[in-house]
PAPA-934968 format. One record per residue (C-alpha): residue in one letter; y, z, x. Coordinates in steps of 0.1 Angstrom, whole numbers, plus 5000, padded with zeros to 4 digits. Layout:
! residues N
+---+------+------+------+
| r |    v |    w |    u |
+---+------+------+------+
| A |    Y |    Z |    X |
...
+---+------+------+------+
! end
This chain:
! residues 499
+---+------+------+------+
| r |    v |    w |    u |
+---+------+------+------+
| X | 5008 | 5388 | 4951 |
| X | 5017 | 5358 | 4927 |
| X | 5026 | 5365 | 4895 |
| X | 4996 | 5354 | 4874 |
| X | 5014 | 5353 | 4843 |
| X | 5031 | 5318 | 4850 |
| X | 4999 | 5300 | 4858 |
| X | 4981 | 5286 | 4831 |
| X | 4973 | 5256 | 4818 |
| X | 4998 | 5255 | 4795 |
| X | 5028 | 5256 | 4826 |
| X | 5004 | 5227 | 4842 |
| X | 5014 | 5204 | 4808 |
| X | 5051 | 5215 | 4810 |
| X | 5052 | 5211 | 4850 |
| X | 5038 | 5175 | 4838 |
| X | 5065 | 5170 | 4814 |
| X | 5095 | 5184 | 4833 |
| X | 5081 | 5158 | 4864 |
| X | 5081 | 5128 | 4839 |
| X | 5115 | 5136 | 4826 |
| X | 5129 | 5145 | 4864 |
| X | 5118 | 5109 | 4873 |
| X | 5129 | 5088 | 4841 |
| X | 5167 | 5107 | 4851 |
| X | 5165 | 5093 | 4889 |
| X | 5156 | 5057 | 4871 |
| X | 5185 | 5059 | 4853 |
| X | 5208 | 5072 | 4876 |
| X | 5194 | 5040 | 4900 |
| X | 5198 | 5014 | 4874 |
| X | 5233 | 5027 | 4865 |
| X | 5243 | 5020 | 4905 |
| X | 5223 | 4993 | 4913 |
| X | 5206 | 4970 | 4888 |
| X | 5237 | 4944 | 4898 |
| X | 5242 | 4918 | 4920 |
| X | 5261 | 4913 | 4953 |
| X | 5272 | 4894 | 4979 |
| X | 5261 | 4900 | 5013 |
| X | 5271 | 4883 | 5051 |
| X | 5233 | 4873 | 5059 |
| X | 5226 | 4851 | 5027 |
| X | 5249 | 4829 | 5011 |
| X | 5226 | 4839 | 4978 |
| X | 5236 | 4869 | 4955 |
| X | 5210 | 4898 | 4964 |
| X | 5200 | 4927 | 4939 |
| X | 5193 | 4958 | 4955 |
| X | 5166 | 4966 | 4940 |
| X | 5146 | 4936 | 4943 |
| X | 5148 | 4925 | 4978 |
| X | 5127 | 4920 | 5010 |
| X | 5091 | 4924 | 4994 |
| X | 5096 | 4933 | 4964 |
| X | 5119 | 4906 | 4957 |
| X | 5090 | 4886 | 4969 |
| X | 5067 | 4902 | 4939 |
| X | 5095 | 4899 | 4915 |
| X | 5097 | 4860 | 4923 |
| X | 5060 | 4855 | 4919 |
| X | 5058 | 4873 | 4886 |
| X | 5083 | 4846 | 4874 |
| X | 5063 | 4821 | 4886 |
| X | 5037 | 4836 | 4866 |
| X | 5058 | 4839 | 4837 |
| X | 5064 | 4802 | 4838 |
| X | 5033 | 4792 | 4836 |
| X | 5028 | 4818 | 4809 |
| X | 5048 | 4802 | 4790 |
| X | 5040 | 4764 | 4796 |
| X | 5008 | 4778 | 4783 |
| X | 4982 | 4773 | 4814 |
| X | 4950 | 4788 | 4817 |
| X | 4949 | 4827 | 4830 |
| X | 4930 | 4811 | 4861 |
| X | 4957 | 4791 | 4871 |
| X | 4984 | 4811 | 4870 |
| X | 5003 | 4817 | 4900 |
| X | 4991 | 4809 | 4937 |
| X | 4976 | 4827 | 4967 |
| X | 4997 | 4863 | 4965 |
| X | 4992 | 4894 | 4991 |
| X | 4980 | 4914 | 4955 |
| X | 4964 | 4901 | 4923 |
| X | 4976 | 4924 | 4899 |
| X | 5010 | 4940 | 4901 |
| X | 5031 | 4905 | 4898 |
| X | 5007 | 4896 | 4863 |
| X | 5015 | 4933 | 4849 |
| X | 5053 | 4918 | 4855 |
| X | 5052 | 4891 | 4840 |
| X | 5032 | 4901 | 4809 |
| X | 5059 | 4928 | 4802 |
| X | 5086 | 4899 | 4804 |
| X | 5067 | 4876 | 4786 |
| X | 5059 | 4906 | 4757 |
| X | 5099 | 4918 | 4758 |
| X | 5110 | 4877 | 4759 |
| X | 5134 | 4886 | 4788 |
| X | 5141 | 4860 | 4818 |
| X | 5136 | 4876 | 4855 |
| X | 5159 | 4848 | 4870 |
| X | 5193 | 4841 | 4855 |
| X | 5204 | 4805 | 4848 |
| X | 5219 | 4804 | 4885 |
| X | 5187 | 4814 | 4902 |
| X | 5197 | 4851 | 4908 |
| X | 5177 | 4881 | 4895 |
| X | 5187 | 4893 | 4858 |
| X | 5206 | 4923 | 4852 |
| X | 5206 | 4943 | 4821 |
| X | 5171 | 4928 | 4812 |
| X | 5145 | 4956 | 4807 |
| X | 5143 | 4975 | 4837 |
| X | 5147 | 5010 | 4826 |
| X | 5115 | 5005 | 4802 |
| X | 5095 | 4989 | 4826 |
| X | 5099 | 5018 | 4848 |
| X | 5098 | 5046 | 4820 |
| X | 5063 | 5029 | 4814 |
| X | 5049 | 5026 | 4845 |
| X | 5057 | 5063 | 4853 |
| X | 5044 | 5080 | 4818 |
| X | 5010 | 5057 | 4832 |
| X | 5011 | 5079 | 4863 |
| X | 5018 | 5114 | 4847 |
| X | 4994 | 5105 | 4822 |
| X | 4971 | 5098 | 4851 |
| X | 4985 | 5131 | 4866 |
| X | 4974 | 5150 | 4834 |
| X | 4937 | 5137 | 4832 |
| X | 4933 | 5147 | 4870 |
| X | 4948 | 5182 | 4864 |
| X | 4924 | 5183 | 4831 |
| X | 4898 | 5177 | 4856 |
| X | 4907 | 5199 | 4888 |
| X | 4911 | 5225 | 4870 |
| X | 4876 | 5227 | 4861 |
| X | 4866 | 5235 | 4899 |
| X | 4897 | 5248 | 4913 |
| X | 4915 | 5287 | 4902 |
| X | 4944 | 5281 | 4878 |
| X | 4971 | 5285 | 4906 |
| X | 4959 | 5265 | 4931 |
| X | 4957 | 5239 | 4907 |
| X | 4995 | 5247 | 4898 |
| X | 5001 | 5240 | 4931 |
| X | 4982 | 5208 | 4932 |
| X | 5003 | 5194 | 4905 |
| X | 5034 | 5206 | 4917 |
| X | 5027 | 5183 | 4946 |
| X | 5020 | 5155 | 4930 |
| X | 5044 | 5158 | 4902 |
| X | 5076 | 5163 | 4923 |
| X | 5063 | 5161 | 4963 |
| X | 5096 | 5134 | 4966 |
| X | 5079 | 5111 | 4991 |
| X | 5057 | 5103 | 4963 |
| X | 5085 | 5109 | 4935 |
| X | 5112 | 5083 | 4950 |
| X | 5083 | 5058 | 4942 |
| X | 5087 | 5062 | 4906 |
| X | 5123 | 5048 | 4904 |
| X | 5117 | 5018 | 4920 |
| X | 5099 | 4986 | 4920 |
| X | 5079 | 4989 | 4946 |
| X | 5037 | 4988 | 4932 |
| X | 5027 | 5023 | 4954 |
| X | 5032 | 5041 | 4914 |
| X | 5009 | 5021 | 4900 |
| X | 4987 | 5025 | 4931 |
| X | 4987 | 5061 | 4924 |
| X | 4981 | 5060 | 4894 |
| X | 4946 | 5046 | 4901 |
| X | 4943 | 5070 | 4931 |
| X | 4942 | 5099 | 4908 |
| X | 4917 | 5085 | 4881 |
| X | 4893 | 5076 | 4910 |
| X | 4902 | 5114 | 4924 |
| X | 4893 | 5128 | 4889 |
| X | 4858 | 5111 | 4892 |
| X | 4850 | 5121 | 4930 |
| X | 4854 | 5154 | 4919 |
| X | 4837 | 5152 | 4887 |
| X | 4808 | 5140 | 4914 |
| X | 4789 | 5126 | 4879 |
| X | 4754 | 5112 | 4881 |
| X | 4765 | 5096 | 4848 |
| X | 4754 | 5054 | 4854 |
| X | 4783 | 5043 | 4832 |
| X | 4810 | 5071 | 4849 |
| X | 4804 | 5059 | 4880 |
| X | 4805 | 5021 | 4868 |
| X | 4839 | 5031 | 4857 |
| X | 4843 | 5045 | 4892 |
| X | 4838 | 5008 | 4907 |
| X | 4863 | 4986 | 4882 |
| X | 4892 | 5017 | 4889 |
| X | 4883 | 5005 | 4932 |
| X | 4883 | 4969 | 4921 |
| X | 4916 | 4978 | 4903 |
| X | 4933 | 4995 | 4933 |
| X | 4923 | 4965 | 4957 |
| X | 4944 | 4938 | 4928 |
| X | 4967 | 4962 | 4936 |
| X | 4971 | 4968 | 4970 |
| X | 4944 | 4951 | 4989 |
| X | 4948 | 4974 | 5018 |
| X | 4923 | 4993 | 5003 |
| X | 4892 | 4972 | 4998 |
| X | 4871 | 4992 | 5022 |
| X | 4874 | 5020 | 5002 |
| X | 4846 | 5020 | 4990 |
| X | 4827 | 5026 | 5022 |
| X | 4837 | 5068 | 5020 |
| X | 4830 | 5066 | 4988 |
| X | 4795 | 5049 | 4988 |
| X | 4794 | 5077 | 5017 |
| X | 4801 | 5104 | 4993 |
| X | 4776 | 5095 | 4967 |
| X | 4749 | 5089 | 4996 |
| X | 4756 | 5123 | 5011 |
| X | 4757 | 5140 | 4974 |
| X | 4729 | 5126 | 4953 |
| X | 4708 | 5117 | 4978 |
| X | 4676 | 5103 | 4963 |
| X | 4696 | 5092 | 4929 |
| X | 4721 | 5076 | 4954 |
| X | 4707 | 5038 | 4948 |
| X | 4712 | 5039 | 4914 |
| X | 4745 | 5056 | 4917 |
| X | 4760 | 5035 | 4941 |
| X | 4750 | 5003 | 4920 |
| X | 4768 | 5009 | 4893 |
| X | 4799 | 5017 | 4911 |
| X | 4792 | 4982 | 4931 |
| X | 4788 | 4968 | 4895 |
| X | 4818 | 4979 | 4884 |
| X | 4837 | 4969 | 4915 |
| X | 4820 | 4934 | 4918 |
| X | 4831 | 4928 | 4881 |
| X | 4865 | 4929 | 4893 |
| X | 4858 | 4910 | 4924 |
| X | 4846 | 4882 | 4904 |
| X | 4874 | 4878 | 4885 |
| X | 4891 | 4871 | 4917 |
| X | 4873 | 4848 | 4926 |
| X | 4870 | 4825 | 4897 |
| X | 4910 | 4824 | 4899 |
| X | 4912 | 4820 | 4931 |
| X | 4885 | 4790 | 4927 |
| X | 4901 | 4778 | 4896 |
| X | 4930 | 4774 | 4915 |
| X | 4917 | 4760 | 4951 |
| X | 4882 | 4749 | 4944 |
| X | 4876 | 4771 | 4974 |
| X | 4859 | 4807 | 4965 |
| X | 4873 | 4837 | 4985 |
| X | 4885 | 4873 | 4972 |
| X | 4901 | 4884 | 5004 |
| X | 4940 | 4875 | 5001 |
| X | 4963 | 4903 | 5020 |
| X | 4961 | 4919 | 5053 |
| X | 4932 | 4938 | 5058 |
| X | 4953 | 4940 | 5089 |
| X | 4936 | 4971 | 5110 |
| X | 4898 | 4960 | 5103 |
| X | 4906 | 4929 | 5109 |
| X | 4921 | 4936 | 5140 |
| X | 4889 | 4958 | 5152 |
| X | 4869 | 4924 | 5137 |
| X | 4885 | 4902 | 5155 |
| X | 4883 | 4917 | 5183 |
| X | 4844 | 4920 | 5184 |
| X | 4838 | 4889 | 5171 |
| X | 4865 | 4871 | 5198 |
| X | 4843 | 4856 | 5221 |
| X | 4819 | 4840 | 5195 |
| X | 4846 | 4821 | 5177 |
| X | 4848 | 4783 | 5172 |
| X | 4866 | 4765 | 5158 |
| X | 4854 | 4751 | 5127 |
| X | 4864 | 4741 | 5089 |
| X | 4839 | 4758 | 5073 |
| X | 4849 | 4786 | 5048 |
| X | 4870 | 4818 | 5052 |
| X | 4881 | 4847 | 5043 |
| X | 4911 | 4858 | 5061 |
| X | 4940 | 4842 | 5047 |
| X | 4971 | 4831 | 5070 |
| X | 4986 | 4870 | 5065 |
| X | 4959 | 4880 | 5080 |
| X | 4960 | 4859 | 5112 |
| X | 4996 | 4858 | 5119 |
| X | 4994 | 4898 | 5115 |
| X | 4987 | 4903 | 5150 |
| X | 5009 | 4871 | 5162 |
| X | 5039 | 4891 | 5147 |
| X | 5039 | 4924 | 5148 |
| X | 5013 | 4932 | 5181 |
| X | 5011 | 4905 | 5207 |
| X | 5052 | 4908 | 5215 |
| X | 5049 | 4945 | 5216 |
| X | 5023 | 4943 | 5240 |
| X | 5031 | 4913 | 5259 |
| X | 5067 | 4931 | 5267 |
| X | 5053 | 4963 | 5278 |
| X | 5024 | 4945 | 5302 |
| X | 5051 | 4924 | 5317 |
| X | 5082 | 4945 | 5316 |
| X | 5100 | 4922 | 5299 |
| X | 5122 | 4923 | 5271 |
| X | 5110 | 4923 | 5232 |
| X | 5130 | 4891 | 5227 |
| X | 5121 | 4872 | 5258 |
| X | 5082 | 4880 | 5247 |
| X | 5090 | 4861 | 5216 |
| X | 5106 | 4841 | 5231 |
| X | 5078 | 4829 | 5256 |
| X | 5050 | 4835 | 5230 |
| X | 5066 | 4808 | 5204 |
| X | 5073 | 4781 | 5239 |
| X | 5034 | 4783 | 5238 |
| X | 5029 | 4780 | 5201 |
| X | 5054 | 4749 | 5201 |
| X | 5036 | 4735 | 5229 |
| X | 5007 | 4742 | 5212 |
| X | 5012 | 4723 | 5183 |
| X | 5026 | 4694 | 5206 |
| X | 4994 | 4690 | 5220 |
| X | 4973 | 4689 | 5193 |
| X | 4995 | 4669 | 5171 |
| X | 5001 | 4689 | 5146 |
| X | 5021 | 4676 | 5117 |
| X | 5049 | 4712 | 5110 |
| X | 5081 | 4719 | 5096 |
| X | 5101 | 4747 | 5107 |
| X | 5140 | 4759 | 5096 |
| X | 5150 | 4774 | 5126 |
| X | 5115 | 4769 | 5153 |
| X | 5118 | 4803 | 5165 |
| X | 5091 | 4836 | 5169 |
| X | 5092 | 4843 | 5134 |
| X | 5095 | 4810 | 5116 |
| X | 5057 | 4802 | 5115 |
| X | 5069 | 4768 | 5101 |
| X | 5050 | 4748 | 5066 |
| X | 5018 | 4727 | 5075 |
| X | 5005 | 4706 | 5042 |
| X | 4979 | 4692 | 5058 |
| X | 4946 | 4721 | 5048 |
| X | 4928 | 4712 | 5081 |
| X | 4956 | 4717 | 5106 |
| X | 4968 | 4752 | 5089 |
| X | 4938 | 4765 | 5095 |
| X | 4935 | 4754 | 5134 |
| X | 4972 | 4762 | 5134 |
| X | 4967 | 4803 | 5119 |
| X | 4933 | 4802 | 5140 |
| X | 4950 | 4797 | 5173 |
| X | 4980 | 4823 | 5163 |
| X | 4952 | 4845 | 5161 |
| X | 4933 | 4840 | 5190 |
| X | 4966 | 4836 | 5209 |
| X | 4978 | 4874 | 5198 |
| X | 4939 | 4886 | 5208 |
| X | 4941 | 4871 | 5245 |
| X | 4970 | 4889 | 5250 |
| X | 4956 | 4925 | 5232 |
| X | 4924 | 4921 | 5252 |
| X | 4936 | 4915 | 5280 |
| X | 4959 | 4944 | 5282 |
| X | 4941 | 4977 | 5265 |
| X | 4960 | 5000 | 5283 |
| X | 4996 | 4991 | 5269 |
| X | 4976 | 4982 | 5235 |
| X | 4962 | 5017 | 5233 |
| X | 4998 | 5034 | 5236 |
| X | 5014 | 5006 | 5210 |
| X | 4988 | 5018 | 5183 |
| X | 4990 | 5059 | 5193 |
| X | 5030 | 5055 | 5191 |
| X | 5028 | 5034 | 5161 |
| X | 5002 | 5058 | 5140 |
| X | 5031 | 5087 | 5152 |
| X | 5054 | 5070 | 5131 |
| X | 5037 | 5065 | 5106 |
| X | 5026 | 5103 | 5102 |
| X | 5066 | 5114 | 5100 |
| X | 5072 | 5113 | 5063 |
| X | 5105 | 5095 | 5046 |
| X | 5115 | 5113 | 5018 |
| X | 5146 | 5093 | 5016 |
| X | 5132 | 5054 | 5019 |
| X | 5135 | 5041 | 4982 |
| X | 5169 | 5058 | 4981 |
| X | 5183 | 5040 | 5018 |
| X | 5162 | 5008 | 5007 |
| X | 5187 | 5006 | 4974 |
| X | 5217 | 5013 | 4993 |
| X | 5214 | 4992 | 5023 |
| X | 5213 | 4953 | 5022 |
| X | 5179 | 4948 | 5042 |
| X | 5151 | 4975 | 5057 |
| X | 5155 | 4956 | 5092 |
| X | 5183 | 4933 | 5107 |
| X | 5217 | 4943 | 5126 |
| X | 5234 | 4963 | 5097 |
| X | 5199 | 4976 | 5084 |
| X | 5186 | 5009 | 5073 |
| X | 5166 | 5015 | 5103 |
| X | 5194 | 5003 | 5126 |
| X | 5221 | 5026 | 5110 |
| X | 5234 | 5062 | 5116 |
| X | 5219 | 5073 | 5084 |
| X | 5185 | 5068 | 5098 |
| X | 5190 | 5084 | 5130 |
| X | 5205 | 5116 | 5108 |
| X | 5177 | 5118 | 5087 |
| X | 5151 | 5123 | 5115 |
| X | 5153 | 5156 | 5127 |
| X | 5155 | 5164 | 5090 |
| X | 5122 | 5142 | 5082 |
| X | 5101 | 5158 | 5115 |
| X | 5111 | 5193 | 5100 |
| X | 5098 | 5185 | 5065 |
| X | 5071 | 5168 | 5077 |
| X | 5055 | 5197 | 5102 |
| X | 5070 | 5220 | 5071 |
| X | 5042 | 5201 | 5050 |
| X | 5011 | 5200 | 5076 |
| X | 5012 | 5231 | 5083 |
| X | 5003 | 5242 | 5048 |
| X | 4980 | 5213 | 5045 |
| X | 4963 | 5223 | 5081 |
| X | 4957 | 5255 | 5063 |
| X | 4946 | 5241 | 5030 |
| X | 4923 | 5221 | 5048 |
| X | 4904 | 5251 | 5075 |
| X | 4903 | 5274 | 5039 |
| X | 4889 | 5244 | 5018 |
| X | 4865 | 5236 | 5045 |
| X | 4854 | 5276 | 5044 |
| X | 4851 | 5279 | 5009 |
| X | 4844 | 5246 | 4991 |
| X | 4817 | 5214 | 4990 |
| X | 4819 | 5206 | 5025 |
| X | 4809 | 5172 | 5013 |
| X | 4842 | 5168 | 4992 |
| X | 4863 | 5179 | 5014 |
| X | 4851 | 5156 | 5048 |
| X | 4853 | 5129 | 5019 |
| X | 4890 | 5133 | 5008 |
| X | 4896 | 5139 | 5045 |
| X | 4884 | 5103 | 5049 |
| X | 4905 | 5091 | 5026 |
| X | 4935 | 5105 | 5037 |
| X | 4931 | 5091 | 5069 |
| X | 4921 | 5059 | 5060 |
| X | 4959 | 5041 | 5059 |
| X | 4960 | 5056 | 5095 |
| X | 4925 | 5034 | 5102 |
| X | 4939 | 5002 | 5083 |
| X | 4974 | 5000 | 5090 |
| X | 4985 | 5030 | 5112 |
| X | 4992 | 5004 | 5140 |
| X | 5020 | 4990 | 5125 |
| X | 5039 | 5025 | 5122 |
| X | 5054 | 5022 | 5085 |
| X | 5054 | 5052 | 5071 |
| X | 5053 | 5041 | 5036 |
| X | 5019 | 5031 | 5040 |
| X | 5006 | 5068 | 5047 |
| X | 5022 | 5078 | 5017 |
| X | 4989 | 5073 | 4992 |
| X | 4972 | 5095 | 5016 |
| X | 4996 | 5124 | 5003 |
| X | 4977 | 5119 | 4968 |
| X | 4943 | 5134 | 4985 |
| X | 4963 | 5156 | 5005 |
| X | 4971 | 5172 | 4977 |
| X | 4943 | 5189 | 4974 |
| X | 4947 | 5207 | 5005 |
| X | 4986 | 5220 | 4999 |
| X | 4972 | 5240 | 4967 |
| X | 4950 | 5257 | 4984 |
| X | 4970 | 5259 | 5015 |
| X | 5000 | 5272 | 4991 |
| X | 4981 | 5299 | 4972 |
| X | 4965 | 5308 | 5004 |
| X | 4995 | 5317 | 5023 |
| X | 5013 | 5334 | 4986 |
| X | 4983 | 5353 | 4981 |
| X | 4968 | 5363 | 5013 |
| X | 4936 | 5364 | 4994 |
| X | 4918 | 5345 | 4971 |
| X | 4890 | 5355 | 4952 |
| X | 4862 | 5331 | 4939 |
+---+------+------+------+
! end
């Protein structure tokens, strides 16, 4: 038997702290080695590695931001079209508060200029986060499981690593465990679950993977309060349609043009385009899938697919898949620009009417090839969603030493990565197994309502953006999972658990 001495809520606050200062060390420790610049063979630009690929993408939208900040434009008008709302504003308001540049006067990122508090900041957000859910689980949950819980979350390092860098999946947790602390509260409460809706709208500025969230969790309330349910879920569609609004006013401030849908919604969309394939025309009329959205399956599906149907090569699949789109745009006169005119260089179009025929056809074009081949498309997606199951414990920490995440002297294309594997797959089992446990025990003993709802959520990455077999997008479902290594944890420890 466990000890029951050492669980209390007093070693939950103190796991808490010790987490918080564990992380802020590793931000340090990453800031001392690599807040710098360097030079590198693939750009003749210095890089900072830190604040490359897509996050040097955020970084040089937030000083866009900052810009206009500072010429003094109207909130509304800030910025352009970006794949999130939110994290690139929280950016630039810290630089803008701390009157520190982002770019240097050369056009490289700035060193030395307020990193270390930006991070110590938006960590002490998440274990504060971490504290009010652990104030609330245990509440429902026996002392030691909820030890357990927090242990999880406080120093599971596939969610740790997050903490030390600038990637926005910390702040994305952070949200995850306020709207985790009210699905569990399960409140009838009007105004509670209002707050339940702005913290969704919140987590879709951030990461706008996760807009249909809210269909488990209308799903939950439906299922829970039953005949209060209309009510219920109204005020959490309030509360989420308050924040929706206020992307849409920007967004029509900015364009004259009113849509709220800006990132890849990339695996509904796929299933969406799919049904709705054979209706489409073409047309001008509004939309909402922005040109992320419709080059999605262009880029990362149609090669894959077309190579496997036809036993070709990855490269000559690009490589006949872009003839077309050049021939394409031929035909139909369209006026583009491209650097280099190959499979990846989508090219600039100015002109409003032909970028939209232009991403509609990349679409369409990327379909025929998925629907006519749903044999090869079926094992892409189950070998994909694999991938993105096998945890990476060790990303942030390769992504800061190597130059690039993909490319010929890459992360994923170096001996490190094939090393780490077998380590990974160990881990990884290591972790289901408890959380396979967790789960049948939960499922045995607990609100059976809950637990097929944070079962939902957990798997929803896999339903969204499984396909394209990045395990860094699973890793918010280890926030819900969570749940299920406590119990697992102090089921296995104990044996038996009384309640």
């Amino acid at each position: 038997m466990i000890n029951h001495k050492i669980f209390s809520r007093l070693s939950i606050n103190i796991l808490i702290i010790l987490s918080f200062l564990v992380s802020i060390s590793l931000s340090f420790n990453y800031l001392s080695k690599y807040d710098r610049l360097i030079k590198t063979e693939n750009s003749e630009k210095l890089i900072h590695p830190m604040l490359k690929s897509a996050v040097g993408i955020h970084w040089s939208e937030a000083a866009q931001i900052l810009n206009d900040i500072k010429d003094k434009k109207n909130f509304f008008e800030y910025g352009k079209e970006y794949d999130e709302f939110l994290p690139q504003r929280v950016l630039a308001l810290y630089y803008y508060v701390i009157d520190e540049p982002i770019y240097d006067e050369n056009g490289n990122f700035e060193t030395n200029n307020g990193k270390f508090l930006y991070l110590i900041l938006k960590t002490l957000l998440f274990y504060l986060a971490l504290t009010y859910f652990a104030h609330k689980i245990t509440k429902i949950l026996p002392i030691k499981n909820c030890f357990f819980i927090v242990l999880f979350l406080g120093l599971e390092p596939t969610i740790f690593q997050y903490h030390s860098s600038f990637w926005n999946e910390s702040l994305f947790f952070t949200f995850q465990l306020l709207l985790f602390s009210y699905l569990i509260s399960a409140s009838s409460n009007l105004s509670s679950n209002f707050l339940m809706g702005i913290i969704l709208g919140t987590m879709y500025m951030i990461s706008q993977e996760s807009f249909y969230l809210f269909i488990p969790i209308i799903l939950f309330q439906l299922l829970t309060f039953k005949r209060k349910s209309p009510k219920i879920i109204g005020s959490c569609f309030l509360g989420f349609a308050f924040i929706l609004s206020i992307i849409t006013y920007h967004n029509y401030k900015r364009t004259n043009n009113i849509f709220f849908m800006n990132s890849c919604f990339l695996g509904f969309a796929f299933i969406l385009s799919i049904i709705t394939f054979h209706n489409y025309k073409r047309t001008n009329n509004v939309f909402f899938m922005n040109d992320g959205v419709k080059s999605a399956l262009y880029l990362y599906i149609a090669p894959n697919i077309l190579s496997m149907s036809k036993k070709i090569s990855y490269v000559e699949a690009t490589s006949e898949i872009n003839l077309k789109k050049l021939d394409w745009i031929k035909k139909n006169n369209i006026n583009a620009s491209f650097k280099k005119k190959n499979f990846r260089d989508l090219g600039t179009i100015n002109n409003e009417d032909d970028r939209l025929k232009y991403y509609n056809y990349l679409q369409y074009s990327a379909l025929n090839i998925i629907i006519k081949n749903p044999i090869e498309t079926a094992k892409f997606i189950i070998k994909k969603n694999l991938h993105t199951l096998v945890l990476n414990p060790f990303y942030v920490n390769n992504y800061h030493k190597f130059e690039s995440v993909k490319g010929e002297k890459a992360y994923y294309k170096s001996e490190t990565h094939t090393n780490e594997i077998p380590y990974r797959i160990i881990y990884t089992a290591f972790l289901y197994i408890i959380i396979l446990i967790g789960v049948l025990f939960s499922w045995k003993n607990y609100n059976k309502i809950l637990i097929f709802s944070i079962i939902m959520l957990a798997l929803y990455p896999i339903f969204i953006l499984g396909w394209m077999g990045a395990n860094r997008y699973f890793v918010p479902s280890l926030i819900y999972l969570s749940f299920f290594f406590g119990n697992g944890m102090t089921y296995i420890l104990n044996k038996k658990i009384k309640f």
